[in-house]
Each structure stands twice: as structure tokens, then as C-alpha cells.
VMD Tcl script that draws the C-alpha trace (Angstrom):
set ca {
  {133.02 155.16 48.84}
  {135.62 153.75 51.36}
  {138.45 152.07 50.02}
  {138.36 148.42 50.75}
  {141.22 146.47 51.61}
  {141.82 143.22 49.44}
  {140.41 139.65 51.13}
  {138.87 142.18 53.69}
  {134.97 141.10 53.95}
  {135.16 138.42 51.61}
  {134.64 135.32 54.43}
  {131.17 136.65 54.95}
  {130.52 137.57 51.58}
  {131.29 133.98 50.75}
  {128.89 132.59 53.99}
  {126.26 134.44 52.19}
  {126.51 133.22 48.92}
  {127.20 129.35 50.54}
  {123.74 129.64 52.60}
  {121.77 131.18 49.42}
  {123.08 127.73 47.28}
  {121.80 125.57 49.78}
  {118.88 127.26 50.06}
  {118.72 127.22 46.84}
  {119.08 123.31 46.88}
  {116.58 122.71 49.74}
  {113.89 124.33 47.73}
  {111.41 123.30 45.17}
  {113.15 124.00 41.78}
  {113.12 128.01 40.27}
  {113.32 127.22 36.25}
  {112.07 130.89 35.68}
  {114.28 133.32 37.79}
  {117.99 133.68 36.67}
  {118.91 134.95 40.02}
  {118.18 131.46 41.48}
  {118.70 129.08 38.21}
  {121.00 126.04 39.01}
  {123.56 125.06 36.48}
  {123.69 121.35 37.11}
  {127.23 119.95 36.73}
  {128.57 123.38 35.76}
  {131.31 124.47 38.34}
  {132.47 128.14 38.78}
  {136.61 128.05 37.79}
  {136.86 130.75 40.70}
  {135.72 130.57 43.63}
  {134.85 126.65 42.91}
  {131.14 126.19 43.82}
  {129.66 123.92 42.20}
  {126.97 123.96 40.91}
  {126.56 127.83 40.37}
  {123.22 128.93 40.89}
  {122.12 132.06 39.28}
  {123.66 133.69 36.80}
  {126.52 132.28 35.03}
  {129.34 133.26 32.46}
  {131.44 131.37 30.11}
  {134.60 132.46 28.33}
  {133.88 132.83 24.56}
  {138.22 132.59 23.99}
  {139.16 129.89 26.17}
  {140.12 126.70 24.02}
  {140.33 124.36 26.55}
  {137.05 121.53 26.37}
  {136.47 121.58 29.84}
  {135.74 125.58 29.29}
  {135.63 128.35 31.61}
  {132.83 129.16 33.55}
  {132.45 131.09 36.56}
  {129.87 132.66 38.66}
  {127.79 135.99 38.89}
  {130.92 136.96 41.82}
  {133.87 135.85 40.92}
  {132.96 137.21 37.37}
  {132.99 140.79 38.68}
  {136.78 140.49 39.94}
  {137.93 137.03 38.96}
  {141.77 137.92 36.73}
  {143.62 134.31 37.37}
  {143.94 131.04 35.54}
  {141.24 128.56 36.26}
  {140.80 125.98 38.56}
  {142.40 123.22 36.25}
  {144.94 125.39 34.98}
  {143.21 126.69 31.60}
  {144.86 129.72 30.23}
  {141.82 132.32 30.72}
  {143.27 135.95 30.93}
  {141.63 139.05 31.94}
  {141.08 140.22 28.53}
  {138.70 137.59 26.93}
  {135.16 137.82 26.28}
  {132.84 136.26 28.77}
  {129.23 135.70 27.79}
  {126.05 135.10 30.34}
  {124.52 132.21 29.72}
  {121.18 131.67 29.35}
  {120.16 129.09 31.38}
  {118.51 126.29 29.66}
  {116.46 123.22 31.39}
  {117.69 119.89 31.73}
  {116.03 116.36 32.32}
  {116.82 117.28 36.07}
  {114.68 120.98 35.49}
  {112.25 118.69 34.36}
  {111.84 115.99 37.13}
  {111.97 119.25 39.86}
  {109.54 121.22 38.32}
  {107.03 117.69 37.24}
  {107.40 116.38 41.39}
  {107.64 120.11 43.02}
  {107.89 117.94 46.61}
  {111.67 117.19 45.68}
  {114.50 119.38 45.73}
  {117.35 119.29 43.72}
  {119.51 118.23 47.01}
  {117.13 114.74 46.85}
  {117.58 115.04 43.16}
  {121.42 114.49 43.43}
  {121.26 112.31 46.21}
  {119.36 109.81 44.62}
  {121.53 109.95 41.37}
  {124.52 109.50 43.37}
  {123.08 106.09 44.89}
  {121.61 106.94 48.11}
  {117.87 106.55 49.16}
}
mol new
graphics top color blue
foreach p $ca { graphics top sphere $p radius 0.5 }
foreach p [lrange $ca 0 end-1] q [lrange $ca 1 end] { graphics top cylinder $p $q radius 0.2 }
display resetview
């Protein structure tokens, strides 16, 4: 393949992923599919989205208790520190992780009108 210069294509790369989370977020909840799972109040130490939908990855070395987590992307090339400074390094272990349903899973997939964008709306105060 063509050799790729660094930062080159990334701005649309990122527009993609952006308009695939708030699709994500405008639709009825996907509990099933990995691809589209949302990791409520899990935050990718990367490229900072938050929260990562589809698949995510946690460091299995990083001591700090906030963790390391980041998403399906920035795992692929992701080699710096994190977001709040935590030590991660290249060479650790990062493990998928299987997503697992939460009381919010729960309310999208019992009233499949709402959308986890009302969801988090309403739990932030708003009507």
C-alpha cells in the first residue's frame, strides 16, 4: 500500500467516527452488537470520546484507579500517556472488554422510544 503520512487523513477519519457516536446516541439502544455497544461513563484516554461506543480496551498493567481505557481506534496506534497523565506505555497488555449492561442498558432496551442522548439528558437535569 501507499505510505501514509502521519496526521494525514485523520480529521475525516475522526468526522466519521464523531457522526457514527451520535448516531449511535440518537438511536434506540444496541445491547447485542459490540460494534455499536455504548460504554456509559467510560472515556477513551486517547482520542477522548466519551463515551466509547463499540468495542473497548482496558490496560491490564496500568495501576492507576481511574484505569486506562481507550477505544477500538486509538487502540490500533495509540503509544502516549493518558489523558490524566497515567503512566500507560506501549508495552502493556490491553484486554477487550466485554461489554456488560447497566441499569441505563436496561431502561433503553425496556422503553425502546428513548435514546440514550434523552437518557443522559434527563439524568443530567433537563426535561
Amino acid at each position: 500500500g501507499e505510505a501514509r503520512r502521519e496526521g494525514e487523513g485523520d480529521i475525516n477519519g475522526e468526522a466519521l467516527l464523531q457522526d457514527r457516536i451520535i448516531r449511535v446516541l440518537k438511536s434506540p439502544c444496541d445491547t447485542e452488537s459490540q460494534e455499536n455497544f455504548v460504554h456509559f461513563g467510560v472515556g477513551c484516554d486517547g482520542c477522548g470520546v466519551c463515551p466509547i461506543v463499540g468495542r473497548r480496551y482496558t490496560c491490564l498493567e496500568c495501576k492507576e484507579r481511574i484505569g486506562f481505557d481507550l477505544c477500538a481506534r486509538c487502540n490500533e496506534s495509540h503509544v502516549g500517556p493518558g489523558r490524566f497523565n497515567q503512566q500507560h506505555r506501549p508495552e502493556h497488555k490491553m484486554e477487550l472488554v466485554e461489554p456488560k449492561e447497566t441499569l441505563l442498558h436496561a431502561l433503553l432496551k425496556n422503553h425502546p422510544g428513548y435514546t440514550a442522548e434523552y437518557l443522559i439528558e434527563l439524568l443530567n437535569g433537563g426535561e
